[in-house]
C-alpha positions as CSV (number, residue, x, y, z in Angstrom):
1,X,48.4,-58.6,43.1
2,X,45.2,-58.8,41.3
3,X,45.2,-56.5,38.0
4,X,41.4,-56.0,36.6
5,X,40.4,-53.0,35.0
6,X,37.5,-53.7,32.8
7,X,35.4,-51.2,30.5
8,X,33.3,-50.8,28.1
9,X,34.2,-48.3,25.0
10,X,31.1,-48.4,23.2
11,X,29.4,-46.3,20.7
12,X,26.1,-46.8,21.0
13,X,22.6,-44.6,21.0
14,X,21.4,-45.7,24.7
15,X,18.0,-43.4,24.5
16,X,16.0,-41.8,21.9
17,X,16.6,-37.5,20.8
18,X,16.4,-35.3,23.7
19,X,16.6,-31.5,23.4
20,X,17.7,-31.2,20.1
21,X,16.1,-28.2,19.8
22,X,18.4,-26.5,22.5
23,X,21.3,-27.9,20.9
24,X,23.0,-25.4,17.4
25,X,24.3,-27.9,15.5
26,X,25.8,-27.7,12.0
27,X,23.0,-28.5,9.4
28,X,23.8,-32.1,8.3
29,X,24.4,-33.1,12.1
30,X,21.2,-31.3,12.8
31,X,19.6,-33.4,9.9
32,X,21.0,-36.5,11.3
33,X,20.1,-36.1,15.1
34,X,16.4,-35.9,13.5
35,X,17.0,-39.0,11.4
36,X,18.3,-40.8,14.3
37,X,16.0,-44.3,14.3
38,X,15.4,-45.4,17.9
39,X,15.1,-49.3,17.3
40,X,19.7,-48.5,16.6
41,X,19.4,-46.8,20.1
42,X,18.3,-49.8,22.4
43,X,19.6,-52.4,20.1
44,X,23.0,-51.1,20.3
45,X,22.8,-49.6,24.0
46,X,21.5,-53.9,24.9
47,X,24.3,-55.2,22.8
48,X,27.3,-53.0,24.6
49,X,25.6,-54.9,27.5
50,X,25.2,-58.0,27.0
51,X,29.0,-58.0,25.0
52,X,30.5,-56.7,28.2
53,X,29.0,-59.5,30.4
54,X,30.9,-61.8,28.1
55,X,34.0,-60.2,27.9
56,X,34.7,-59.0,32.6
57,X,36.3,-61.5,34.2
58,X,35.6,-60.8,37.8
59,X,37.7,-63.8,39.1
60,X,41.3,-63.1,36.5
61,X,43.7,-61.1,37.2
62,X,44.1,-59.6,33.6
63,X,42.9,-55.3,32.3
64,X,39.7,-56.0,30.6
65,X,38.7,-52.7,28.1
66,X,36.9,-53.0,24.9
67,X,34.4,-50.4,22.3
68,X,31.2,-52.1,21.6
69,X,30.6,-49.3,19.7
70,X,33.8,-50.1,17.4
71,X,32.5,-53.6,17.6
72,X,28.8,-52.8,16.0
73,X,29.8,-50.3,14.0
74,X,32.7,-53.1,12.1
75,X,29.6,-55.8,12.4
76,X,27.4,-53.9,10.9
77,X,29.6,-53.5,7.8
78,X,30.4,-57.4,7.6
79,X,26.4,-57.8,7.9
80,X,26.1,-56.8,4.5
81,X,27.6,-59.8,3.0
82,X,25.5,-62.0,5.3
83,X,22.6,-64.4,3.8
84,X,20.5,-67.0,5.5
85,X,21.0,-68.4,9.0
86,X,24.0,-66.5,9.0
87,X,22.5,-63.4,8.5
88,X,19.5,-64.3,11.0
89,X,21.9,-65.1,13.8
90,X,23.9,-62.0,13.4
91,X,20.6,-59.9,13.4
92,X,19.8,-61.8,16.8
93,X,23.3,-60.8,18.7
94,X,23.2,-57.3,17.5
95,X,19.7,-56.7,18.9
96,X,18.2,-55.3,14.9
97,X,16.1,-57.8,14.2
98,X,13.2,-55.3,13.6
99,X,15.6,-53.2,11.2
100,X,15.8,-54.0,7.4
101,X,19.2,-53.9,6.0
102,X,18.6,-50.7,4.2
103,X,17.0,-49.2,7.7
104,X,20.1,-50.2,9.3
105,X,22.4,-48.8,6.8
106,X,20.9,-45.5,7.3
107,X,20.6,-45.3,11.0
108,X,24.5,-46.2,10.5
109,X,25.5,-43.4,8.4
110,X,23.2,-41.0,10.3
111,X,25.0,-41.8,13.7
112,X,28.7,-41.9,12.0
113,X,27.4,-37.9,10.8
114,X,26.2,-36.7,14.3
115,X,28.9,-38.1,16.3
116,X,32.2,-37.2,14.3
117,X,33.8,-34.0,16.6
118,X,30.7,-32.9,18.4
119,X,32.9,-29.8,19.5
120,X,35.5,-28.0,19.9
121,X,36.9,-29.2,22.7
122,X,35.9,-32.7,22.2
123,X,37.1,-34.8,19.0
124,X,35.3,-37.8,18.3
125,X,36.5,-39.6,15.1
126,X,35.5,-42.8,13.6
127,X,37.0,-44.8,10.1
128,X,36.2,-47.8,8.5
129,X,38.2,-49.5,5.6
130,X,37.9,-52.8,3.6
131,X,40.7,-54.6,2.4
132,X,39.9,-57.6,0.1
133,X,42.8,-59.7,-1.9
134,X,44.2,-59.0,-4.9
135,X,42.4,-62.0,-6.3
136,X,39.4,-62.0,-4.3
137,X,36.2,-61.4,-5.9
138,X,34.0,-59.0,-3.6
139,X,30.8,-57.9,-4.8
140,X,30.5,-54.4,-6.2
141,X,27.3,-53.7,-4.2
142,X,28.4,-55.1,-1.0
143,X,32.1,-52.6,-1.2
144,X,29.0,-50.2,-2.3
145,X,26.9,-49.9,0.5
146,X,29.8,-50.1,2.7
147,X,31.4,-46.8,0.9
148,X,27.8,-45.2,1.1
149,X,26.6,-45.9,4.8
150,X,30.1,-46.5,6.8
151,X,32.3,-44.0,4.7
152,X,34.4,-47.0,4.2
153,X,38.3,-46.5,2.6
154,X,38.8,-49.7,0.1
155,X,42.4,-51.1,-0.5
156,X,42.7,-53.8,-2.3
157,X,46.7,-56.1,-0.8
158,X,48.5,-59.5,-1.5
159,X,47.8,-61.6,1.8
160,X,50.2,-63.8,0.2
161,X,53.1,-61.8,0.6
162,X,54.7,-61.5,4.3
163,X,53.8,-58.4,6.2
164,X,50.5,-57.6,4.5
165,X,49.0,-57.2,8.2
166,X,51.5,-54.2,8.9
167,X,50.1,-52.5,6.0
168,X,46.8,-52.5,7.7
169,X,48.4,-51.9,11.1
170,X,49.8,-48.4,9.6
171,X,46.3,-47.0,8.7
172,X,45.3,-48.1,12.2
173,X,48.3,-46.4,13.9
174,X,47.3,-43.4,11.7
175,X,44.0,-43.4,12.3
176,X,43.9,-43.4,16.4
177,X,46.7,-40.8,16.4
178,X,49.3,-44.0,17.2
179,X,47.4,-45.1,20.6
180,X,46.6,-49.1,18.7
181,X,50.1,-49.9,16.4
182,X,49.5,-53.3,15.9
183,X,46.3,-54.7,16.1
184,X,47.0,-57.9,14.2
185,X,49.5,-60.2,14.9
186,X,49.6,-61.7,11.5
187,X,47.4,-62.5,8.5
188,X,47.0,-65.8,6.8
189,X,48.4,-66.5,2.7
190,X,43.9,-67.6,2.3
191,X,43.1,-64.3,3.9
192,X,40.2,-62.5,1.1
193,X,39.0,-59.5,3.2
194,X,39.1,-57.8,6.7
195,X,36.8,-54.8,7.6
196,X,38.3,-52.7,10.3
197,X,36.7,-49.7,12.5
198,X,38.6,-47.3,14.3
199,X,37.1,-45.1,16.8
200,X,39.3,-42.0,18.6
201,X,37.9,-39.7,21.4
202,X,40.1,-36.6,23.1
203,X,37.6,-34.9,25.5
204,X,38.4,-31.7,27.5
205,X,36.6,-31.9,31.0
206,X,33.8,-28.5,30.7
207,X,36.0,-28.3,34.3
208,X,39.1,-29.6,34.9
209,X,40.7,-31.1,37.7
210,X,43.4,-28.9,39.5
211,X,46.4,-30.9,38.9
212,X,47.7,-29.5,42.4
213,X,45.5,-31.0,43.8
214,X,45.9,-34.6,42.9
215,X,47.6,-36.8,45.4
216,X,48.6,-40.0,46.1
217,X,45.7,-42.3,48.3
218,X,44.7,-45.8,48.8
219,X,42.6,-47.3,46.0
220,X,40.8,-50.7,47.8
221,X,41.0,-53.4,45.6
222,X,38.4,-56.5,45.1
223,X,41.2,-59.0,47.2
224,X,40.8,-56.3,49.8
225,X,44.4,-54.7,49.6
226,X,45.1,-51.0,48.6
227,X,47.5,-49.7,46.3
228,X,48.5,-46.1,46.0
229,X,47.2,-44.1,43.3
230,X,47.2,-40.4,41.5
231,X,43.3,-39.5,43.2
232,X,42.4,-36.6,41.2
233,X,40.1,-34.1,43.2
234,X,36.9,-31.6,42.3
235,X,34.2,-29.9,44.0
236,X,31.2,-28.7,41.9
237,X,27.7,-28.5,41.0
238,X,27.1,-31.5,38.7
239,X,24.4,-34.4,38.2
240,X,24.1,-37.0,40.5
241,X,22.4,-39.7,41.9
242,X,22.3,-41.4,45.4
243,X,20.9,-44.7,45.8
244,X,20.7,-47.6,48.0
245,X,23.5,-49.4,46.6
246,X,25.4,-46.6,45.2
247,X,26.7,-43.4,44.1
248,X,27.0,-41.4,41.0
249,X,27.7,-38.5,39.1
250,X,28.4,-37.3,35.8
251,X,31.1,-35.4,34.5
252,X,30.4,-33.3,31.5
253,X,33.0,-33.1,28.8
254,X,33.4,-30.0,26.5
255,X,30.0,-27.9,25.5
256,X,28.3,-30.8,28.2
257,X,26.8,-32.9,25.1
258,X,29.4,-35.2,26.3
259,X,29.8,-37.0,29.7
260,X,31.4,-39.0,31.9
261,X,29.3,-41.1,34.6
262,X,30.6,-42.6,37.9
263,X,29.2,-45.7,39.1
264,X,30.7,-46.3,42.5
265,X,29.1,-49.4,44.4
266,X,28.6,-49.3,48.0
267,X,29.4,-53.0,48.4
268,X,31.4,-54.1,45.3
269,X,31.1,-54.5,41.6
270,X,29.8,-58.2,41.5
271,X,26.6,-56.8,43.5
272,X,26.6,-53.9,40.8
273,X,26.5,-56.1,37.8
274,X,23.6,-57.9,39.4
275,X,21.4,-54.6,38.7
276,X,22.9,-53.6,35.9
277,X,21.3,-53.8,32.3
278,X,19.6,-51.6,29.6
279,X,16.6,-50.8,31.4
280,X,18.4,-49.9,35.2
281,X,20.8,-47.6,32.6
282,X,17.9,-45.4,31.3
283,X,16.4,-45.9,34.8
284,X,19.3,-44.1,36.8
285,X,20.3,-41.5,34.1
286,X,16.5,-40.4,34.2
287,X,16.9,-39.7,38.2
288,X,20.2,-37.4,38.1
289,X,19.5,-34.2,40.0
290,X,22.3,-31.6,40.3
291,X,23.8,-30.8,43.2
292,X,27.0,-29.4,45.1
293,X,29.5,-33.0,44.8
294,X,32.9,-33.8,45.8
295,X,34.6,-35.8,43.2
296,X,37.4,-37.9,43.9
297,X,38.5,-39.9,40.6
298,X,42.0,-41.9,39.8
299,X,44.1,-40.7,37.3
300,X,44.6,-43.7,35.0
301,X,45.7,-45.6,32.0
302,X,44.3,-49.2,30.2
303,X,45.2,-50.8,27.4
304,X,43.4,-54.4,25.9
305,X,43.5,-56.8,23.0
306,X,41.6,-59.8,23.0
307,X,39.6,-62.1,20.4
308,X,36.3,-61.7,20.8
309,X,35.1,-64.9,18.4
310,X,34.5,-66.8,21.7
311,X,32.1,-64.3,23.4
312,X,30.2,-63.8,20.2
313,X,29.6,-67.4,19.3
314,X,28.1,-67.7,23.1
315,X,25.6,-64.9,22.5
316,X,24.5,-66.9,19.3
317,X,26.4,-65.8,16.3
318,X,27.8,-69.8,15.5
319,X,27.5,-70.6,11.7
320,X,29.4,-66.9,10.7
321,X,32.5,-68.7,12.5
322,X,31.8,-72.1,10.8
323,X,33.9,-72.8,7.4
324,X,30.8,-75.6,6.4
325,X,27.8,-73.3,7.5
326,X,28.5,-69.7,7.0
327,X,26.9,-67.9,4.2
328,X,28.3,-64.8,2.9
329,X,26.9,-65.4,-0.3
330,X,26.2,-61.2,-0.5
331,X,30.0,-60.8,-0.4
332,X,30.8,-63.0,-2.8
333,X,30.0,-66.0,-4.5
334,X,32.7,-68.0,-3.5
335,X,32.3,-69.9,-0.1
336,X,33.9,-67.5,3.6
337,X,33.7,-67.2,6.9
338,X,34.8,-65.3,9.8
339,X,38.1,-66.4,11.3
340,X,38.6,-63.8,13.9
341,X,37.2,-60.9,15.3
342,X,40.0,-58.8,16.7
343,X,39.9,-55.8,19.1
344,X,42.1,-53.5,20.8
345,X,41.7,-50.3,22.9
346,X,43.6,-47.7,24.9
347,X,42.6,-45.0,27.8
348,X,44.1,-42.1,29.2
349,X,41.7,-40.3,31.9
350,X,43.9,-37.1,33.3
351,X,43.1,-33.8,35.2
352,X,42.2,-32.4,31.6
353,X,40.2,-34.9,30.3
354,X,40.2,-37.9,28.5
355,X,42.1,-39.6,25.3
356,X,40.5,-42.6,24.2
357,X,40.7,-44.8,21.4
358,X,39.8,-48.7,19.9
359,X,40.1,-50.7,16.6
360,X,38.2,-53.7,15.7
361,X,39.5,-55.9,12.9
362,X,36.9,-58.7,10.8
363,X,39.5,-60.9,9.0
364,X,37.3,-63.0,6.2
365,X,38.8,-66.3,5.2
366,X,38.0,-68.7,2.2
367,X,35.8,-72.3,2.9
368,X,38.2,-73.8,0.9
369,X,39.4,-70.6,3.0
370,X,24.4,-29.9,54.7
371,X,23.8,-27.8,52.3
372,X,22.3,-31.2,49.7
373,X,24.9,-32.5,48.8
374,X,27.4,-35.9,47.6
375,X,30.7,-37.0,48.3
376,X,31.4,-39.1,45.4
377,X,35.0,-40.7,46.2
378,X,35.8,-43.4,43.3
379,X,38.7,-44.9,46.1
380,X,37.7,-48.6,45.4
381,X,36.2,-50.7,42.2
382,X,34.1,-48.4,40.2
383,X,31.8,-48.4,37.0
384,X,31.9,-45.5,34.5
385,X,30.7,-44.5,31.0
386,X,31.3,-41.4,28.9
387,X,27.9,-40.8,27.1
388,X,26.8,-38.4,24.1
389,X,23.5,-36.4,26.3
390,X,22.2,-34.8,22.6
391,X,21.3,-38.5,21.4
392,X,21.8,-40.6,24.1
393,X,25.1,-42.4,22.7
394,X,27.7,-44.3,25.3
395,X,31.1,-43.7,23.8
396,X,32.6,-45.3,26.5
397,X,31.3,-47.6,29.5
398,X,33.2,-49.7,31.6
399,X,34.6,-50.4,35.5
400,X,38.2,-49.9,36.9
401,X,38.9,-52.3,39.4
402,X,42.7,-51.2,39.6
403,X,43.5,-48.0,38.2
């Protein structure tokens, strides 16, 4: 039986400010959401994009479910030790080539503000640590910045000592409230730094689905066979949309600054992909109307670890990988490069809400190292994102092809 669920968890500012001044905020979010730069927003929102177009597989037979938003946010702290082409490229794949580093640092630290537990019933936390060598010698400006902007934790270990990677593996455990235990495998004796992001979500629906009446039903999958699956059940007014190819509608979490959105394609998800982009995103969310919908939505669980050095050498980022070409000669003097981008991520979509949570791991080695309305029944492949509506941020996007 084919097994694909694919998603994207990303943390990313899609659109620019809307209705901030409806919003009561605390003061420093407030000050953030105002700070918020714009050029982060569709950067990041065409990065979580084009990153997930790498990373589906819509011929395997393997979960696919990833946080671009994890992913920029643990980049975006390695890009401060960049130089050079190396630097250059990595600007390219993450979409800021019109930022400065100092621009991006800020629009960093302003969206790591604003987004940290946007309510009460939603809880949004994000962590970034560095962990150089006992003997390696970083750069006090570049740990700087990174404490500064990314309110990164430093600890310095011995990567020549066995087990040095379960040290890091217990902060991540902690971190995501024990959803990702082990997110590396093992860690190499040249090892002189890895940067690691954490991102947690636990989202209370604004209104829940009955648990009486979820009940088994057929879920179609892309071979064309059904399985039987928990098919949660709702009938509200929410935002929708309608279109030629399909239906949507969006599912508001908490105080509704937070949402889920329902992609379900008439046809099937390869003829979705075909439209789907940056620009068809702000398109759609712009034509939501609310109206009376019938939601039917499967009750699911993911979990994913893959290696992303593959995808993000074929967008462009080459000589950051490469031992004889990378320069992260504002990390240190001596010669590194990236070894491995690692990622890990885990949902848990219920009657309830939503528990959600992804770590992303940078390990740094040496050179010498009637009424209107919808009927929105997600009972085949569908596409989905949970999104921020105060500033436009994705926290999570992705497609379940088998729930």
């Amino acid at each position: 039986m084919r097994q694909t669920v694919a998603m994207l968890l990303c943390l990313l500012l899609a659109v620019p400010l809307v209705g901030c001044s409806e919003k009561k905020l605390p003061e420093q979010k407030a000050e953030a959401a105002e700070r918020i730069d714009s050029r982060l927003a569709a950067a990041n929102t065409d990065f979580a994009f084009r990153l997930f177009a790498r990373l589906r597989q819509p011929t395997g037979d393997s979960n696919t479910f990833f946080s671009p938003a994890s992913v920029a946010f643990a980049l975006g702290m390695v890009y401060n030790g960049a130089a050079g082409e190396t630097m250059a490229e990595m600007a390219q794949v993450m979409g800021i080539e019109a930022l400065t580093l100092a621009e991006l640092n800020k629009a960093n630290a302003d969206l790591y503000t604003i987004l940290q537990n946007p309510d009460a019933k939603v809880e949004t936390t994000i962590t970034n640590s560095l962990w150089p060598d006992d003997d390696a010698l970083i750069k006090a400006d570049f740990i700087q910045r990174n404490q500064d902007y990314y309110a990164a934790e430093v600890q310095r270990l011995d990567y020549a000592q066995a087990g040095a990677h379960k040290i890091i593996n217990g902060w991540v455990e902690k971190q995501t409230k024990g959803k990702i235990k082990e997110l590396f495998d093992d860690l190499q004796p040249d090892t002189r730094l890895v940067l690691v992001n954490t991102l947690y979500f636990n989202g209370e629906w604004t209104e829940a689905f009955e648990e009486e009446l979820t009940q088994e039903a057929p879920f179609t999958l892309n071979n064309g066979t059904q399985k039987l699956v928990p098919l949660m059940y709702k009938k509200a007014d929410l935002e929708c949309l309608a279109a030629d190819t399909f239906t949507a509608v969006r599912l508001p979490y908490g105080k509704e600054r937070l949402s889920m959105y329902i992609f379900v394609p008439q046809k099937d998800l390869t003829d979705f992909y075909q439209q789907l982009n940056a620009d068809s995103w702000h398109k759609w969310l712009n034509l939501f109307t609310e109206k009376e919908v019938t939601v039917y939505l499967p009750r699911f669980k993911a979990e994913y670890k893959a290696h992303l050095n593959n995808a993000l050498q074929g967008m462009g980022m080459q000589q950051a990988f490469d031992p004889g070409q990378a320069d992260f000669s504002a990390m240190a003097d001596e010669g590194l490069f990236i070894s491995d981008v690692v990622h890990q991520a885990y949902i848990d979509v219920h009657e309830k809400g939503t528990e959600a949570a992804a770590a992303t791991g940078v390990v740094v080695r040496g050179t010498s190292l009637s009424k209107d309305f919808l009927i929105v029944r997600a009972d085949r492949p569908f596409f989905f994102a949970i999104r921020d509506d105060l500033t436009g941020t994705i926290l999570f996007m992705g497609e379940i092809t088998n729930p």
